[in-house]
matplotlib code that plots the C-alpha trace (Angstrom):
import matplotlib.pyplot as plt

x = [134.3, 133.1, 134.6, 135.3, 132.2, 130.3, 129.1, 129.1, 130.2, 128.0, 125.4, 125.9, 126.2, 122.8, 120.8, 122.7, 121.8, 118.1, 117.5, 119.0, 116.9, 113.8, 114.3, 115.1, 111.7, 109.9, 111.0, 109.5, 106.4, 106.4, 106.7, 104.2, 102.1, 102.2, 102.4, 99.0, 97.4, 98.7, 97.5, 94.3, 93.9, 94.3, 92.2, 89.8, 90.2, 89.6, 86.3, 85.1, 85.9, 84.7, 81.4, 81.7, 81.9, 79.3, 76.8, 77.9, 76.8, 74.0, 72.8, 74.5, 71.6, 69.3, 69.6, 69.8, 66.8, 64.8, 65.8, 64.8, 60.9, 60.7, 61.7, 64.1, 65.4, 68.1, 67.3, 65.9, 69.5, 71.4, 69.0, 70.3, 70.4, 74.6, 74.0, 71.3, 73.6, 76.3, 74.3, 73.2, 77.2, 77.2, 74.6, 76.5, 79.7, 77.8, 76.1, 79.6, 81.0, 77.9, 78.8]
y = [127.9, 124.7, 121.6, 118.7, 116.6, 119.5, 120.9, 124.8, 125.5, 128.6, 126.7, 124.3, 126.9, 128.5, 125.1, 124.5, 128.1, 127.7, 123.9, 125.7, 128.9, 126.4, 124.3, 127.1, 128.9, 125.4, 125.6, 128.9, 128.0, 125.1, 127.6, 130.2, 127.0, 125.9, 129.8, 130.2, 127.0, 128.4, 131.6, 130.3, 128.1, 130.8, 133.0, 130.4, 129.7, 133.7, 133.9, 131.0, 132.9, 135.9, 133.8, 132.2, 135.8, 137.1, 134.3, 134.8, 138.6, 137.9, 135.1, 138.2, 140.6, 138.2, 137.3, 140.7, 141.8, 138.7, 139.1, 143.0, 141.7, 139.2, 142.2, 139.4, 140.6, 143.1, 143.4, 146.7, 148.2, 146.3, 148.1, 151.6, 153.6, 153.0, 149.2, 150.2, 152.0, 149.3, 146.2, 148.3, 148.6, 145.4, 144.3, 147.0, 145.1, 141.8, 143.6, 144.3, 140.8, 139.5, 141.0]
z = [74.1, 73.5, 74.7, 72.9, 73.4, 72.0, 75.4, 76.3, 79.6, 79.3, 78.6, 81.4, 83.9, 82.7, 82.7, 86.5, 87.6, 86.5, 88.2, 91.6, 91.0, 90.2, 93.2, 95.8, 94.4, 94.6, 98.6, 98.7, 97.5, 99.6, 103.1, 101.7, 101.3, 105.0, 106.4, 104.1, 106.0, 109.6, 109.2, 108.2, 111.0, 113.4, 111.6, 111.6, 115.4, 116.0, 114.1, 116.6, 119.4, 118.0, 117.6, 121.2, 122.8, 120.9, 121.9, 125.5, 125.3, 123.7, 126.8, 129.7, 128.2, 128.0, 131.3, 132.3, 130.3, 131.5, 135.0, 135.1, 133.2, 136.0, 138.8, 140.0, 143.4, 142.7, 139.3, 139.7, 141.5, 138.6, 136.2, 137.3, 134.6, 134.2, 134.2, 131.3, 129.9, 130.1, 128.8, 125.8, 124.7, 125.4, 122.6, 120.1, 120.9, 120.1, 117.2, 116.0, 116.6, 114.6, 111.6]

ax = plt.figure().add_subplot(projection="3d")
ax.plot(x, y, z, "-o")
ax.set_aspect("equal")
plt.show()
């Protein structure tokens, strides 16, 4: 029961038990907080280099295009229809990057 200052053990235990339970959650905020801003990060890095390899297919078939217009030397054996064929997945796997 009550002690006699008037304080409830009970009571005391409680109000201990909820500053711990409030402080340990606090911490776990705190981590979710700073696993929320590195996961972001990263994410954020990944989108750039989704961009960056996407901007680099897009210049390889332009190239590619440009050089077989031009009838660059060569162009017309790296136009065979299986390098056709290959720059065109190319531009769907830039078209897919884009978006």
């Amino acid at each position: 029961g009550p002690d006699p200052m008037g304080h409830d053990p009970a009571v005391q235990w409680r109000a201990a038990r909820l500053e711990a339970l409030e402080a340990r959650l606090s911490c776990i905020e705190e981590e979710h907080r700073q696993e929320v801003a590195s996961l972001r990060y990263a994410l954020e890095e990944c989108v750039r280099a989704i961009g960056t390899c996407a901007q680099a297919i897009d210049t390889m078939c332009a190239d590619s295009a440009e050089a077989v217009r031009d009838g660059a030397p060569g162009a017309r054996s790296q136009a065979a229809p299986g390098r056709v064929g290959v720059v065109g997945e190319w531009e769907r796997a830039a078209a897919a990057l884009h978006n």
